[in-house]
Backbone bond lengths (Angstrom), bond angles and torsions (degrees), N, CA, C in turn:
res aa  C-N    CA-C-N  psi(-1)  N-CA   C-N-CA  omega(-1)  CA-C   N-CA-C  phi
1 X - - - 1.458 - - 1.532 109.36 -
2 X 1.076 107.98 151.63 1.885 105.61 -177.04 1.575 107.95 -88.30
3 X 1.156 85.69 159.86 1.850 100.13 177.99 1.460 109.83 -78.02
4 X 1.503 125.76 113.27 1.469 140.92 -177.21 1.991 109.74 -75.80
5 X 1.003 115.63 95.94 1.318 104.03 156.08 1.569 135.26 -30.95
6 X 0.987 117.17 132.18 1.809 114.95 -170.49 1.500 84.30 -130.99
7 X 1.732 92.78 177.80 1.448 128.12 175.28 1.444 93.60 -119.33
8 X 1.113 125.56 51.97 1.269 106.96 -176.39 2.150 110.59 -111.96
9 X 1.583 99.39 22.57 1.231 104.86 -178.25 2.100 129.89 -38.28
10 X 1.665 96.25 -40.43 1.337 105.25 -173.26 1.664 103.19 -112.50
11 X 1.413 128.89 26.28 1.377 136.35 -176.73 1.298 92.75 -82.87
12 X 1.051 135.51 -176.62 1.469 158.06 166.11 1.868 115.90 -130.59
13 X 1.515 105.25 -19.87 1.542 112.91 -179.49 1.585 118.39 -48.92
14 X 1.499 113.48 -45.29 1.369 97.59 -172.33 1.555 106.88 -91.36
15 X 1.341 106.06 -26.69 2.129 88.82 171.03 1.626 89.44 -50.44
16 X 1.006 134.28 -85.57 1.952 140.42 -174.80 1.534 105.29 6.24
17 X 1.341 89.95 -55.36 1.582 110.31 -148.36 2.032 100.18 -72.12
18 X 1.353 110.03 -33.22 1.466 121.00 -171.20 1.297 120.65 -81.23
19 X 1.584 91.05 -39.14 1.605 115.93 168.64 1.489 122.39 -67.48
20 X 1.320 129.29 -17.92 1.429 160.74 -171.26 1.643 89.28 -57.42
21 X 1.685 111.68 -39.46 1.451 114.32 -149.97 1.333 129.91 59.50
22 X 1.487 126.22 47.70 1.558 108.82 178.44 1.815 108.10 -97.08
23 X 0.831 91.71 150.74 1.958 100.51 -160.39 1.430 83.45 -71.94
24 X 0.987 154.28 -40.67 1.522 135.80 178.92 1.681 107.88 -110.66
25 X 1.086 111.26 95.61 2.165 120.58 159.02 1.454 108.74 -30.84
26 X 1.394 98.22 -72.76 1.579 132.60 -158.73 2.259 98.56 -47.28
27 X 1.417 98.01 -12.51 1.882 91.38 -174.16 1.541 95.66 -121.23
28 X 1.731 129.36 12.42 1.283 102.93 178.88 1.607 80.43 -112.74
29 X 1.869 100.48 158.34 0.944 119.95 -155.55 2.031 99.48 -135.58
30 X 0.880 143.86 116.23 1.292 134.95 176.66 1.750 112.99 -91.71
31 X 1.482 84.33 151.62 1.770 84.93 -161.58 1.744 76.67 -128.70
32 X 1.702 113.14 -172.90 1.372 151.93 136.69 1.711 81.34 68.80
33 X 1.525 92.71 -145.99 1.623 88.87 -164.67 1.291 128.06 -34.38
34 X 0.796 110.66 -49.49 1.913 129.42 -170.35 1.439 91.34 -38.67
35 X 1.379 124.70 -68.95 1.530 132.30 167.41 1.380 100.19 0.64
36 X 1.502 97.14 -94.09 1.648 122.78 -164.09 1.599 104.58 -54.90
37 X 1.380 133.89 -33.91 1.436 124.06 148.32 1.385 147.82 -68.03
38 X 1.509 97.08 -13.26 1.839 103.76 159.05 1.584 112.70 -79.81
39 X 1.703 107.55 -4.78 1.780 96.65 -174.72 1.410 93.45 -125.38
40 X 1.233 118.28 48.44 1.473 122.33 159.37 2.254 114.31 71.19
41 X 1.301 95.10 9.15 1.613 88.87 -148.23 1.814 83.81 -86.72
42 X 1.638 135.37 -70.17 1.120 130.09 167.67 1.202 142.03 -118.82
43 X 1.136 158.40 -131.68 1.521 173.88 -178.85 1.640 93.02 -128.04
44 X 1.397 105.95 116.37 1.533 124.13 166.81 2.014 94.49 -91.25
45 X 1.979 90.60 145.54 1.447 90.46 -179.74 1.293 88.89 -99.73
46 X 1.419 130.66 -27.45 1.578 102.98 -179.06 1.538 98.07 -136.45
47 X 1.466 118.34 -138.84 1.315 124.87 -148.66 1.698 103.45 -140.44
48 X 0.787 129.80 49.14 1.467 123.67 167.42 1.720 135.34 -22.43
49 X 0.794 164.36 122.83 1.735 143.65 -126.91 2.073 77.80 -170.91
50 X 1.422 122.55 145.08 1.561 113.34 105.46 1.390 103.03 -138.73
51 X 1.552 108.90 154.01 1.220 131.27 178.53 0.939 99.88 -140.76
52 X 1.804 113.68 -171.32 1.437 128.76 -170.49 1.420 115.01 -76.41
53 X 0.985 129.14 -169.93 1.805 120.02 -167.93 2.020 87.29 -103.01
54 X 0.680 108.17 -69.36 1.829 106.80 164.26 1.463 107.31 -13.55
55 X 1.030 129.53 -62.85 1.412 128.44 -175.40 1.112 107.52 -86.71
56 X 1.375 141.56 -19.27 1.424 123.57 174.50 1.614 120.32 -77.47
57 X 1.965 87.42 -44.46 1.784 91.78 -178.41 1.964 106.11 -77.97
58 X 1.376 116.76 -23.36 1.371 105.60 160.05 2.128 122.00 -29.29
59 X 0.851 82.29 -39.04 1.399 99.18 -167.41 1.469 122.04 -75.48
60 X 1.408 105.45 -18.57 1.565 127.85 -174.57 2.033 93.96 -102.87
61 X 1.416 86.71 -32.27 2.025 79.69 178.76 1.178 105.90 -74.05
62 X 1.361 129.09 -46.24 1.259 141.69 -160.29 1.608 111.98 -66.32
63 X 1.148 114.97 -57.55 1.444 134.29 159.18 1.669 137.84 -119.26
64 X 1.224 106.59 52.14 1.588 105.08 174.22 1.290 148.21 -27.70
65 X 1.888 96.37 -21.05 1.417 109.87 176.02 1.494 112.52 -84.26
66 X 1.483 114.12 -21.27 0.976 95.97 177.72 1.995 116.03 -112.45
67 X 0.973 120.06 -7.82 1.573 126.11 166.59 1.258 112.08 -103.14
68 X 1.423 114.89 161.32 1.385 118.57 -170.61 1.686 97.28 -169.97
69 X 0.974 120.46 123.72 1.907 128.47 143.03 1.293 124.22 -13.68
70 X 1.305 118.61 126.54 2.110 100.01 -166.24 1.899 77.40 -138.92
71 X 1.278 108.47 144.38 1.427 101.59 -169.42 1.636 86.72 -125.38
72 X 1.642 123.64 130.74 1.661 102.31 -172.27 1.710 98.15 -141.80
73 X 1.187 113.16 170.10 1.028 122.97 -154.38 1.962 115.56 -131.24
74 X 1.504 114.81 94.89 1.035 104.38 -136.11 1.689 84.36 -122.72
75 X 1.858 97.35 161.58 1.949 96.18 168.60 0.987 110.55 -128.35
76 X 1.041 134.78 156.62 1.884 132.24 -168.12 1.425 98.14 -70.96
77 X 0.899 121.46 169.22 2.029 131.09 159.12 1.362 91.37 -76.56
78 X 1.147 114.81 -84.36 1.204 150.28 -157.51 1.589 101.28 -28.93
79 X 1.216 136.35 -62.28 1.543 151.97 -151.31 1.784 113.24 -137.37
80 X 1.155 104.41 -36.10 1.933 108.41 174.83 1.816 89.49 93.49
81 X 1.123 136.10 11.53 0.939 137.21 150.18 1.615 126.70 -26.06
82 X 1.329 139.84 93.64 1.452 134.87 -159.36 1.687 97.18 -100.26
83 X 1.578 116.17 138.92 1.412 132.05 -171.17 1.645 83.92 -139.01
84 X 1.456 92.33 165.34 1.732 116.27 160.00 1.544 108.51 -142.33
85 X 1.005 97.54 132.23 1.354 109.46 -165.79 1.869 106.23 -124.29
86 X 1.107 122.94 139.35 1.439 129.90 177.70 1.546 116.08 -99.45
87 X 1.028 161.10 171.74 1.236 140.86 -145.92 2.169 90.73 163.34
88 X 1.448 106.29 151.15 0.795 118.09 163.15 1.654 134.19 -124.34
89 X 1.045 127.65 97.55 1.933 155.62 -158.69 1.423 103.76 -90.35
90 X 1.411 100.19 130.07 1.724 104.23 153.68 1.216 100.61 -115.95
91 X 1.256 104.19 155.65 1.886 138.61 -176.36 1.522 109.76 -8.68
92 X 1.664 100.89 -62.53 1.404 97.68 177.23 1.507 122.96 -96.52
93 X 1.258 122.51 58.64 1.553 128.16 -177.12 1.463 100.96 17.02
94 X 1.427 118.90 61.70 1.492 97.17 152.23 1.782 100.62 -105.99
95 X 0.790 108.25 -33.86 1.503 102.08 -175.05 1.664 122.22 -85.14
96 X 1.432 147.61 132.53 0.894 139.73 139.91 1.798 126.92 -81.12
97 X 0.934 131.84 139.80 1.734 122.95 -170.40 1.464 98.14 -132.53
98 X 1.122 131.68 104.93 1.652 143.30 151.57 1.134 113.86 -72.08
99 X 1.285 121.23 151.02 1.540 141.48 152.46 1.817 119.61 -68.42
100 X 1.515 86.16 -46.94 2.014 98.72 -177.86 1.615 90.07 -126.82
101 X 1.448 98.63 163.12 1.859 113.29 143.45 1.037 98.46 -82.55
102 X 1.287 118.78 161.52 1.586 132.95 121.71 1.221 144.67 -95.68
103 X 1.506 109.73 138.17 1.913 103.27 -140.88 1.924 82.10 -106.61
104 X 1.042 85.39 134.60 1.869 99.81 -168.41 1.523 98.97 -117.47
105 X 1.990 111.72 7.41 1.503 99.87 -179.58 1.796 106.00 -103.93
106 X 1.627 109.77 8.03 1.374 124.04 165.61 1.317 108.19 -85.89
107 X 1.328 100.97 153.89 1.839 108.72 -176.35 1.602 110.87 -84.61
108 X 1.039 116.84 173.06 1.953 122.33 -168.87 1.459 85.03 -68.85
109 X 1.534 112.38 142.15 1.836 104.25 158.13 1.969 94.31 116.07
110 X 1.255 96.76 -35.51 1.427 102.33 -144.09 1.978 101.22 -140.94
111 X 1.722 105.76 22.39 1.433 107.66 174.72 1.599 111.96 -92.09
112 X 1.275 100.74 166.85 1.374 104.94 175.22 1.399 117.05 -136.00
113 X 1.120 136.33 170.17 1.080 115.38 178.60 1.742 99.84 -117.55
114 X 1.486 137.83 162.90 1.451 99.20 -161.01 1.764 83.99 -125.95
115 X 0.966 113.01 131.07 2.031 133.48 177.73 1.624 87.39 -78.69
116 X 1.752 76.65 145.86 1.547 102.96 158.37 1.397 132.66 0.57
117 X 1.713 105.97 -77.36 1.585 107.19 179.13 1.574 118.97 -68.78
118 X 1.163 111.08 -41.41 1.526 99.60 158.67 1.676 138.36 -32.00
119 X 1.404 103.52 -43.68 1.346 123.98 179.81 1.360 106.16 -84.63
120 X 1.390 121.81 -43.58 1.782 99.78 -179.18 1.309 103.52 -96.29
121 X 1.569 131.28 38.05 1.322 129.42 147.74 1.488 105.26 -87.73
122 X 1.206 109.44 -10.35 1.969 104.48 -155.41 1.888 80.10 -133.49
123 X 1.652 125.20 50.00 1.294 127.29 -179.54 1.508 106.73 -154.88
124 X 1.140 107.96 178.08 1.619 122.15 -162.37 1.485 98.86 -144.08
125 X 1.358 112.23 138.52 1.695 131.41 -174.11 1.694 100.67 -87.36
126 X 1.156 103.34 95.16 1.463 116.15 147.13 1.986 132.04 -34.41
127 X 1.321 112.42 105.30 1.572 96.62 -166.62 1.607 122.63 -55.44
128 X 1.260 112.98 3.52 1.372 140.91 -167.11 1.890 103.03 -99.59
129 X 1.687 120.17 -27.18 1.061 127.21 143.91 1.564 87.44 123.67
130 X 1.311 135.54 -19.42 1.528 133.81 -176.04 1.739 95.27 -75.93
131 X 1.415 98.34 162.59 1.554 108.31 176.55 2.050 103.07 -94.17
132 X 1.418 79.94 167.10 1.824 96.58 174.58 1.282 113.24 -139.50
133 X 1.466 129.96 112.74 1.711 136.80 179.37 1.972 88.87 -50.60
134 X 1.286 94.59 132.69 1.484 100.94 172.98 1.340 97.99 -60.32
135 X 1.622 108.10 168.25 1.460 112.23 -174.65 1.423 120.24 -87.55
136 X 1.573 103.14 -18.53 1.319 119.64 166.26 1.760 126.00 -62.54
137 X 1.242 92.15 -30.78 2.004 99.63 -172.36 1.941 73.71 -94.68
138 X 1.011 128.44 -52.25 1.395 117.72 -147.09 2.273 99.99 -58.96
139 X 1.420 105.42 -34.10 1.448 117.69 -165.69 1.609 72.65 -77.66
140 X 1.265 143.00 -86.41 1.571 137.33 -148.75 1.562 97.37 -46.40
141 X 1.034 137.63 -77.39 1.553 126.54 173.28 1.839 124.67 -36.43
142 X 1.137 120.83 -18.41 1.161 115.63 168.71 1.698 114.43 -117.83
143 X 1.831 120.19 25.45 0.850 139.44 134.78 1.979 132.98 -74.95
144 X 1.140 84.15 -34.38 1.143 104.94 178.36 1.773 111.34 -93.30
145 X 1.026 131.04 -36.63 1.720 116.61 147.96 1.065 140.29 -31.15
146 X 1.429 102.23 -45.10 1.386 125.65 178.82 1.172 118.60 67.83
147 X 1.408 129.95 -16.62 1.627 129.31 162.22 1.732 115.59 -23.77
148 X 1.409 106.40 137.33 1.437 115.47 170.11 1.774 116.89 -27.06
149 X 1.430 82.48 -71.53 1.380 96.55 -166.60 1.845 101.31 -78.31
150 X 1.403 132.98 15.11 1.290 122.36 152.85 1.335 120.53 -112.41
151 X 1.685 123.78 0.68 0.985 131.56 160.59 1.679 116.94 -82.63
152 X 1.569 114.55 -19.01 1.386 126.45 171.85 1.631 89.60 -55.49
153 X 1.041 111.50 -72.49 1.585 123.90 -156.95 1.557 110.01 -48.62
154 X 1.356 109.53 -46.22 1.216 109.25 -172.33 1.858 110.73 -61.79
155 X 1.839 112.05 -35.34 1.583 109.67 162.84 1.168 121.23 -50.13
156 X 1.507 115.32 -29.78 1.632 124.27 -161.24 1.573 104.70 -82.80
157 X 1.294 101.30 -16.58 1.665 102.44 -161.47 1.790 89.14 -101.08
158 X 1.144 115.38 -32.22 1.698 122.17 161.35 0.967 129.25 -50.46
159 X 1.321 114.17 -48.69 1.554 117.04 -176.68 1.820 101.18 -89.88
160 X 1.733 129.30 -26.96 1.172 120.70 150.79 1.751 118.51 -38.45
161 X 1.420 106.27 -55.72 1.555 94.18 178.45 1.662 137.07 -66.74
162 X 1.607 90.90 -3.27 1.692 93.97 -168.12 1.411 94.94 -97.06
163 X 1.520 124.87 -19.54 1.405 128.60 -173.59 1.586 108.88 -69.36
């Protein structure tokens, strides 16, 4: 895959992201804010990650004091649909680390959750060596949530394109 140009000159995410230590770069993939802050659009409050389960629980062997397992309990916007989802956190919630997304633009009955290779088909190679959800699949997925604050984004990324 080719190397994607960013705006990500004054971010701090991908030093974060390298420093994280996961024994393989090349399978973590950044999703949700981080997105919209590697292309100049806002300030991400945290760090969204999925990678392989190897590299996430690496990270809990390696340093226990500071990662830990967060098990959460979530409902769709969209349908009231209830999931639990497991997630991997360090100390100071900046990071979240998944195994899958979950695609909330499929109907109940018929969701998926979408792994790794899925996502760095629909991603861009970071020169830092981690992947980035294009900003385009990343805005259609947080169109399709419909959450407040992902329908903000999707104006922000609108009125970015008309500028």
């Amino acid at each position: 895959m080719p190397v994607h140009a960013f705006r990500d000159h004054d971010s701090t995410i991908p030093a974060e992201i390298v420093s994280a230590g996961f024994a393989d770069i090349e399978k973590v993939i950044l999703m949700g804010g981080g997105v919209l802050e590697l292309h100049g659009l806002r300030r991400a409050t945290d760090i969204d990650l999925v990678t392989t389960p190897a590299n996430s629980e690496g990270l809990i062997t390696v340093d226990p004091d500071r990662w830990r397992k967060v098990v959460r309990q979530f409902t769709a916007i969209t349908d009231g649909h209830p999931f639990t989802r497991t997630s991997i956190s360090d100390a100071d919630g900046r990071f979240d680390i998944w195994n899958q997304w979950y695609d909330v633009r499929r109907p109940v009955g018929d969701r998926q959750l979408y792994p790794l290779r899925d996502l760095r088909e629909r991603s861009v190679q970071h020169p830092m060596g981690f992947y980035v959800m294009r900003l385009d699949e990343m805005i259609d997925m947080k169109r399709a949530a419909a959450r407040d604050k992902d329908l903000q984004d999707v104006a922000l990324y609108q009125t970015q394109q008309k500028a």
